[in-house]
Structures are given as structure tokens and as C-alpha cells.
N, C-alpha and C positions, 0 to 999 in steps of 0.2 A: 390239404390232402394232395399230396405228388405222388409222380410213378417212383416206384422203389427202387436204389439202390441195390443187388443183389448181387453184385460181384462178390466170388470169394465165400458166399456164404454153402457148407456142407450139403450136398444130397445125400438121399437115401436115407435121413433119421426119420422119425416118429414121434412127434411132440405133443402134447394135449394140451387146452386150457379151458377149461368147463365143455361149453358147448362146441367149442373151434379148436382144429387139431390141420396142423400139414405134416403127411404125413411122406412127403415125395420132394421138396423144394423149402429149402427154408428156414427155421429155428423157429424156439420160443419167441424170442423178440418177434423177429418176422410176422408172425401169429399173429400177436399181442397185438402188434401197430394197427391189422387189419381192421381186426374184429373189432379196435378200439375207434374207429370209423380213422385211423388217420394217415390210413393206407392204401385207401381209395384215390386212385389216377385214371386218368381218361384224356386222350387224344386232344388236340385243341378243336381238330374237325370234329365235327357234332358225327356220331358213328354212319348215320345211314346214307348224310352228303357224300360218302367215300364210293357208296354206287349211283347215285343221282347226279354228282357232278364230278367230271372225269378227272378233272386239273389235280392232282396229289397233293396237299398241303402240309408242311412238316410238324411233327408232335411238339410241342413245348409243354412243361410241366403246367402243371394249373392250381389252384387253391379253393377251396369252399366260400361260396359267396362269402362277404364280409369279412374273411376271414385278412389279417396284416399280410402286406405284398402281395395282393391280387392285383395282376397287371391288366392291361391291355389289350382287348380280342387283337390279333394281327387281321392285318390284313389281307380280302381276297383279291389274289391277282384275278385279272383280265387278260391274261394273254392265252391265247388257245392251248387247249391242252395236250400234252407225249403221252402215250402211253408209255408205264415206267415198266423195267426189266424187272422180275422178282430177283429178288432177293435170296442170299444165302443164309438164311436165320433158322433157328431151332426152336421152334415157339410149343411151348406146356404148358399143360395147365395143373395147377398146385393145388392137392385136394384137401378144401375144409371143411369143416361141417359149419353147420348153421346153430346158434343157439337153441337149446328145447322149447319147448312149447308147449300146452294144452288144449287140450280139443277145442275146436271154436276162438283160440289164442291166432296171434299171429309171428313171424321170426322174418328172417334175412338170410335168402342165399348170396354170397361171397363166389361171383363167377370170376376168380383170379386166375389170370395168366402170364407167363413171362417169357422176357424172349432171351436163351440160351448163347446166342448167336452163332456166327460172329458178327452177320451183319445189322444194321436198323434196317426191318420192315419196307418194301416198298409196296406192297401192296395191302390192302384190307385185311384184317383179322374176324371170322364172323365166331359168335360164341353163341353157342344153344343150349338155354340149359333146361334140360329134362324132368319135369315134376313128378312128385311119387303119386297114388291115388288118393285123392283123400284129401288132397293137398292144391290151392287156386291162385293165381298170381294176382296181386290187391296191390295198383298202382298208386304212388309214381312211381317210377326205376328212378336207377343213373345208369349208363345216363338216361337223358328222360325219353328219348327217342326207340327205345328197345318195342322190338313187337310182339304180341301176344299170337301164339296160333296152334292148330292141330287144336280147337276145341279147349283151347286154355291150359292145354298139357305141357306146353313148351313155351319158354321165350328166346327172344333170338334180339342179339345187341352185335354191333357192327361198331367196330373200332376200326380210324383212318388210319394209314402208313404214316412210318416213324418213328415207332417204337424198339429204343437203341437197344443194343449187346447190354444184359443184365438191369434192363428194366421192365416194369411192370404195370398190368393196367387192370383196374378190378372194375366190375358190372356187379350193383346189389338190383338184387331182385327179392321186394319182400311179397311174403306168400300168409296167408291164410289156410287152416287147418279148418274141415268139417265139423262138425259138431260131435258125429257120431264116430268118429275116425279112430282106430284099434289103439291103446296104447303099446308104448314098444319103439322101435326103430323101424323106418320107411327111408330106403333107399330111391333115391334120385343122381342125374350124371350131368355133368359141367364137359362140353365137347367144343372144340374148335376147329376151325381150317382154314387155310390162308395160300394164293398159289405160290408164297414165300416159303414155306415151312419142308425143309428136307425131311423130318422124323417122327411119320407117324405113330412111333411106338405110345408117345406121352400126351399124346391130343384128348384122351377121357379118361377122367380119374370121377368115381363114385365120388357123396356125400351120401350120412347116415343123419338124417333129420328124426331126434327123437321126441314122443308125443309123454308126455307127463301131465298128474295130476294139477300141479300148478308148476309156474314156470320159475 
């Protein structure tokens, strides 16, 4: 699972594939990879060391345990840390939905983002993603470091700087469905901020997480 490629690829369509649609960044394929877990990327800095420990560490793609060509954690320097300059990047977030579900079922939110650029990230990316009612976050994450808070209504995942011009880094967050919880669609929101990001127009894009009889 690496960050994505997205140069070149079209904004502004509207694509669907069962439960997972981008409807802001992206294509069918694009979709497809996600949802198909194989689109899932994340920082080599574990997200929250990016506020714990100041030293900036660069992104390198990464792979699913066991998965062929799983490298090497790098190494962490020792040398004291610069505070880095932000960066000039355009970082969105690309809205999917999450697979259906049934009451008392469980699914996967796709907290995807990507950076527009021009530049790679030098600061932190933080992503908070908003639960609908009815609706409770049932760990582990990826990464596995993400926090639960506001009462289990929100999670919040922290991505290191690094993150080049037209790539991308996804935060699943699986959730648990009530028992009693209304069939229908329940809207929840995938939000980001980073002191990198010149344009806030694209920083929250809904998700429509539908509740069905059986999934």
C-alpha cells in the first residue's frame, strides 16, 4: 500500500463504485485502489511523533506488513531540531463514502487526502474525521496512533511532513453502527489543516455512510 500517484489525473467528475464514490479528485481507478485496501499510504513518521518530536523526518512510501519490498524503518537522526518553513502546497481532501452497513454491522471510513501542490509538505497534516450519530469508532485505525475524542464523536490522525506535489495519504477509520440506528444515509465529514496549505476552499468534503438491511 503506497501513497498515490495523482498527477494528471481529472477533477471535478463524479464517480461511484458500490459503497465508495470520489466525487472531487480522482477517477474510477483512483476509487477502486482505495476501497480495495491498496491505496492506503501513510508517512514513514508514525502521525502524532510529528508533534512530540520536533526534528521533521521525510515521507517515504511504505507497504502492508509482509507485504513484497517492505523496507527498512530509516533512521532517526539525533541532531537537534530547525523549525521548518511551511510550505507552499494545496492539500484536499477527496470525498468517499464508506461501504454500507447494517445496524449493529460495522464499515470503514477512507479519511483520504492529497497534496495538489506545488510543493511536498513541510509541516504536519492533522485529519479529523467527524462521526454521524448513531455511529462509534471500533479500533485499531491506520495508522494505529490516531485519537478518539469529543466523546467518541470524532477521530483525529496526524500525518508527518513530506507529502510530495500529487500524492496521497489515507487514514481508515473503522466504525461501528448502533443497533437501533435509522435506516437511510447519515452524513459525517473528513476535515484537515496544516500551516502548509494555502486553500482552504477543499479542506472538508462530506461522506454519506448508508445503513441497510444487510450489508
Amino acid at each position: 500500500m503506497k501513497h498515490q500517484d495523482v498527477r494528471g489525473v481529472a477533477r471535478g467528475g463524479t464517480e461511484s463504485r458500490g459503497g465508495a464514490r470520489s466525487r472531487r479528485f480522482g477517477g474510477a481507478g483512483l476509487v477502486a485502489a482505495v476501497t480495495a485496501g491498496c491505496a492506503v499510504a501513510m508517512l514513514a513518521t508514525s502521525p502524532s511523533w510529528a508533534l512530540r518530536r520536533p526534528e521533521p523526518r521525510p515521507a517515504v512510501d511504505v507497504v502492508a506488513p509482509g507485504a513484497p519490498g517492505t523496507s527498512a524503518a530509516p533512521e532517526v537522526s539525533t541532531l537537534p531540531a530547525l523549525a521548518a518553513k511551511p510550505s507552499d502546497s494545496d492539500l484536499e481532501v477527496v470525498q468517499l463514502d464508506p461501504d454500507p452497513a447494517p445496524p449493529g454491522g460495522r464499515t470503514t471510513i477512507h479519511a483520504f487526502i492529497a497534496n495538489l501542490g506545488p510543493d511536498t509538505t513541510a509541516s504536519p497534516v492533522t485529519v479529523v474525521v467527524t462521526l454521524p450519530e448513531g455511529v462509534t469508532p471500533d479500533p485499531p485505525f491506520f495508522p494505529t496512533d490516531c485519537e478518539v475524542f469529543q466523546n467518541g464523536h470524532r477521530v483525529r490522525c496526524v500525518f508527518g511532513p513530506g507529502l510530495k506535489e500529487g500524492r496521497s495519504a489515507t487514514a481508515l477509520i473503522p466504525v461501528r453502527l448502533s443497533d437501533d440506528i435509522a435506516f437511510g444515509s447519515h452524513e459525517g465529514f473528513v476535515a484537515l489543516r496544516s500551516p502548509d496549505d494555502r486553500n482552504g476552499n477543499n479542506n472538508r468534503q462530506p461522506f454519506d455512510l448508508k445503513v441497510v438491511e444487510t450489508a
